[in-house]
C-alpha positions as CSV (number, residue, x, y, z in Angstrom):
1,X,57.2,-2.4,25.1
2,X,57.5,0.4,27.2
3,X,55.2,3.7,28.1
4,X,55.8,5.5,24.3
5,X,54.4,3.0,22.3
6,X,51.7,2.5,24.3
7,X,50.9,6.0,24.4
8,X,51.6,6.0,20.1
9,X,49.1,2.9,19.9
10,X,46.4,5.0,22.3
11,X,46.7,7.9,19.8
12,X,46.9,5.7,16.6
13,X,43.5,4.5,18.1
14,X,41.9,7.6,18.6
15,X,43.1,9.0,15.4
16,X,41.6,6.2,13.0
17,X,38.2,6.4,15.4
18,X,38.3,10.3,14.7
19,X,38.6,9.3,10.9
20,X,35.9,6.9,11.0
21,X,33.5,9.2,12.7
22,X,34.6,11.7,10.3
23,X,33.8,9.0,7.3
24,X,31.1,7.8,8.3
25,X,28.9,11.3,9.3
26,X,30.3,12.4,5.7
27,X,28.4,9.4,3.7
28,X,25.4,9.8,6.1
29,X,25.3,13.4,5.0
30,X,25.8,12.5,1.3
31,X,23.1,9.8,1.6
32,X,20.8,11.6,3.1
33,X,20.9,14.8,0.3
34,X,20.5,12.0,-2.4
35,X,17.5,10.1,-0.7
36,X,16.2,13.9,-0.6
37,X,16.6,14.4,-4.4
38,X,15.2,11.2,-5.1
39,X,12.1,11.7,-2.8
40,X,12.0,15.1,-4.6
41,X,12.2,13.8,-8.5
42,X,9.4,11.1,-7.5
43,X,7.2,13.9,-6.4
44,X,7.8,16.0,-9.2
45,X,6.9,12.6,-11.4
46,X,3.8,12.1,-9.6
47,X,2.9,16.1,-10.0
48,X,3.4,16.1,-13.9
49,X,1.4,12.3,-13.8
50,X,-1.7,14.1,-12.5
51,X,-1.1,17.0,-14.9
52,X,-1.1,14.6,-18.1
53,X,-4.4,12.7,-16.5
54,X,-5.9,16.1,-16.0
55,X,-4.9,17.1,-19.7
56,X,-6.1,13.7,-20.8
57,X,-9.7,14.5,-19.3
58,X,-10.0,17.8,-20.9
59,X,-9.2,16.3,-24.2
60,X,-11.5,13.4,-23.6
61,X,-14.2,16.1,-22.3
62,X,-13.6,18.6,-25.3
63,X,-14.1,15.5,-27.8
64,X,-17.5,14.2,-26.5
65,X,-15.8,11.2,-25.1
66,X,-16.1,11.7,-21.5
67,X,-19.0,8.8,-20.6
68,X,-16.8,6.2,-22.5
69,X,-14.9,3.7,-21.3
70,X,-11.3,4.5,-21.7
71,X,-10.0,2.1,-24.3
72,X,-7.7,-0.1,-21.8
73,X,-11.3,-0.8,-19.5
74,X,-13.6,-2.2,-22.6
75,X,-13.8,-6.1,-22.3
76,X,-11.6,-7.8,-24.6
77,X,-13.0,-9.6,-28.5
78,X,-12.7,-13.3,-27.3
79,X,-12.0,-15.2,-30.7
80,X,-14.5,-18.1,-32.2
């Protein structure tokens, strides 16, 4: 082997490092703008949740049911 290839195998290295680098900073960029989209939708989730429970009170309130027990906290009928 003389000095060439040497210098060809140095450069071969440095060129799939380069491409690597390159790779990798390109997935950490796309993974980080999904993470942020999904952090994003699961607020937007939790903002139209606390909408519906607000909505769900007013209706509850409007119809004389607000001291009740919402159906899903009454005990359950045991059977005989």
């Amino acid at each position: 082997m003389d000095g060439h290839d040497s210098e060809d195998s140095k450069q071969s290295t440095a060129d799939m490092s380069a491409f690597v680098q390159n790779l990798l900073q390109q997935m950490q960029t796309r993974f980080q703008s999904m993470s942020d989209n999904i952090v994003t939708k699961i607020d937007e989730m939790g903002n139209r949740i606390n909408e519906l429970e607000r909505s769900i009170g007013d209706l509850r309130t409007e119809m004389g049911i607000e001291g009740s027990p919402a159906p899903s906290s009454q005990p359950p009928v045991q059977a005989r």
